[in-house]
C-alpha positions as a printed NumPy array, in Angstrom:
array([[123.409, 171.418, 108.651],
       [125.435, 168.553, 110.098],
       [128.817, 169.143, 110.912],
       [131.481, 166.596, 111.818],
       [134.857, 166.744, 114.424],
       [136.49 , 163.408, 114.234],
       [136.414, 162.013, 117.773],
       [139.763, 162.582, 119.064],
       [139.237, 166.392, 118.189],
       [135.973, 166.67 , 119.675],
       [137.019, 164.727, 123.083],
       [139.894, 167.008, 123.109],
       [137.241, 170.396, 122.72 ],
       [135.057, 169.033, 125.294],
       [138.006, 168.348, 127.777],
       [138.866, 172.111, 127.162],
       [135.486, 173.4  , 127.753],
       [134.942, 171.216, 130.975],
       [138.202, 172.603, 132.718],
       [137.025, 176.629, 131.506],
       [133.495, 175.759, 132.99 ],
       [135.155, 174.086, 136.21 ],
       [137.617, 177.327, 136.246],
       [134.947, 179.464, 136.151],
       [132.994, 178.23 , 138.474],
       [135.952, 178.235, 140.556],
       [137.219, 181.758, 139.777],
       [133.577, 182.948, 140.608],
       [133.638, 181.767, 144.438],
       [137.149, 183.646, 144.422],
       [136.877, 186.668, 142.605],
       [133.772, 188.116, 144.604],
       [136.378, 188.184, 147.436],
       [139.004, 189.571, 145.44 ],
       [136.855, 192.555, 144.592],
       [136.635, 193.258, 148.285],
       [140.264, 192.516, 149.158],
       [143.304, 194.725, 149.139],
       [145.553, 192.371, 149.682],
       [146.648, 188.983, 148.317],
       [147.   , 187.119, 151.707],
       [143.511, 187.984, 152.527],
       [142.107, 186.964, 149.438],
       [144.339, 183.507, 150.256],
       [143.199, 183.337, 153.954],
       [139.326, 183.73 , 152.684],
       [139.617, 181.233, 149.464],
       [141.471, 178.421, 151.914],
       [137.783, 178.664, 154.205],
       [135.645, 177.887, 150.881],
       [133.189, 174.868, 151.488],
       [133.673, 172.092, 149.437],
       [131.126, 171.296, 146.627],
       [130.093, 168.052, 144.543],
       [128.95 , 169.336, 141.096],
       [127.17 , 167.782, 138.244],
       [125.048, 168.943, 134.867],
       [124.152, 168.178, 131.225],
       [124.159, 170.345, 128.482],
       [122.443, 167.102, 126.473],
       [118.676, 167.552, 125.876],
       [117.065, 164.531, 128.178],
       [119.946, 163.157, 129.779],
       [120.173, 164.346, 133.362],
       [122.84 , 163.558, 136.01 ],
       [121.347, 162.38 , 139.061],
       [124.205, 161.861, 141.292],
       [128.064, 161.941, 141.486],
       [129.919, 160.753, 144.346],
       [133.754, 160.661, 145.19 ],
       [134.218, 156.526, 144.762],
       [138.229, 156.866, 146.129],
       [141.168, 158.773, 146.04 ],
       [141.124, 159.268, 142.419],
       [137.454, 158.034, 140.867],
       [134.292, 159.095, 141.154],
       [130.894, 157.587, 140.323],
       [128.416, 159.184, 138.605],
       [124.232, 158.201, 137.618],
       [122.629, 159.147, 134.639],
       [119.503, 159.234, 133.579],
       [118.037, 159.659, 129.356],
       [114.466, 160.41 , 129.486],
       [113.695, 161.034, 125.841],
       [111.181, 160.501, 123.253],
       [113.95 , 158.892, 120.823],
       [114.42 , 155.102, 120.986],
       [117.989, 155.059, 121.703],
       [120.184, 157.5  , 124.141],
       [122.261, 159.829, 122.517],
       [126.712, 159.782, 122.458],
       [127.368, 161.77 , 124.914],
       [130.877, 162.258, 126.983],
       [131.432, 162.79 , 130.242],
       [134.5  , 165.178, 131.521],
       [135.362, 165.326, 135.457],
       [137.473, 168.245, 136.964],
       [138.466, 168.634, 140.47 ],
       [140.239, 171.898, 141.499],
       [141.7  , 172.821, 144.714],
       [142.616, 176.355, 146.201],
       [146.314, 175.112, 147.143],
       [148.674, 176.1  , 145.188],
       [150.937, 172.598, 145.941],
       [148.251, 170.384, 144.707],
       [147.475, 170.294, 140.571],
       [144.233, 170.056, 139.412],
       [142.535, 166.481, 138.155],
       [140.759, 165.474, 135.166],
       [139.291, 162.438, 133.431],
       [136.665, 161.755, 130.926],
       [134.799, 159.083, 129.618],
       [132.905, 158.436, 126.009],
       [129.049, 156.705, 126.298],
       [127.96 , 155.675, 122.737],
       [124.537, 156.086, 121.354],
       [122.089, 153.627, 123.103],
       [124.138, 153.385, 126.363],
       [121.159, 152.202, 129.119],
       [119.5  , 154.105, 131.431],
       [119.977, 154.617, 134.333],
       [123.62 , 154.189, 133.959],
       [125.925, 154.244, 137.045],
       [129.597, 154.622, 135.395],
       [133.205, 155.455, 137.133],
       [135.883, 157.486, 135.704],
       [139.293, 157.437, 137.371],
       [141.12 , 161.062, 137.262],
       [144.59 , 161.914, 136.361],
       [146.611, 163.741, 138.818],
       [148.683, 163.77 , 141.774],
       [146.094, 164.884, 144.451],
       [143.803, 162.627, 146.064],
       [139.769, 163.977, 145.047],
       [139.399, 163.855, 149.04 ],
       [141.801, 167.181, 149.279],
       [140.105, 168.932, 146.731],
       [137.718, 171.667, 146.962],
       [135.349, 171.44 , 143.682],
       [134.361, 168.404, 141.431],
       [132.632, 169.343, 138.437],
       [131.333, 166.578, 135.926],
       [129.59 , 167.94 , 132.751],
       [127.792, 165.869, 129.872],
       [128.026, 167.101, 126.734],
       [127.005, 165.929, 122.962],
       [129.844, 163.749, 121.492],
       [130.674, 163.344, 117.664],
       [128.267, 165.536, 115.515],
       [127.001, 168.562, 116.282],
       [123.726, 169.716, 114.361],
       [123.327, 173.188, 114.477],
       [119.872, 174.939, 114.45 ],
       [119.728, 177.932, 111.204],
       [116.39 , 180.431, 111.626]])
């Protein structure tokens, strides 16, 4: 069964489920903390000495992200890679997140569409909305996902 989300709905989903992911990933270097703290300032105090961390993945079947890198204060370059059997690469899109444990600085996002039978490798940049400057920030997460329909697999 094929199902179809008109684009502008199905950017908007994937923007959604990019920030959850990138929230989650962020709540869980926080929370562990929180379990063991009584108090708020010390759960503060430890979340300001979290490391800073570059992350990338694909939830597309043969299309792997091989590198992201912060390109200036508010882009960032990322390589893919489609190593499939099929002749052409898949429509995929590409949502960036960058979070920050400061409460004075807002979160960033951007996102970027690749139709089916972009090349590969591909080196592409997105430039991210927000205040904040990607250099401040404590996580960048970029995620690939499928983009326009979604087949999904029946038993």
């Amino acid at each position: 069964m094929i199902i179809y989300r008109p684009p502008e709905i199905a950017k908007h989903e994937m923007i959604m489920v990019a920030t959850a992911l990138s929230l989650i990933l962020f709540m869980g270097m926080v929370l562990p903390s929180l379990a063991q703290s009584q108090h708020v300032d010390s759960l503060l105090n430890k979340a300001q000495t979290l490391e800073p961390g570059i992350h990338g993945m694909s939830d597309v079947p043969n299309v792997k992200i091989t590198g992201v890198t912060i390109s200036s204060d508010k882009s960032i370059s990322i390589n893919l890679r489609y190593n499939g059997t099929e002749a052409t690469s898949p429509p995929i899109i590409i949502v960036a997140n960058a979070l920050t444990n400061r409460t004075e600085q807002a979160p960033m996002e951007g996102s970027q569409v690749l139709s089916e039978g972009w090349i590969s490798p591909n080196n592409l940049t997105i430039s991210l909305n927000g205040s904040s400057s990607l250099y401040d920030l404590n996580l960048v997460s970029v995620i690939a996902s499928p983009y326009g329909s979604t087949t999904i697999l029946q038993k």
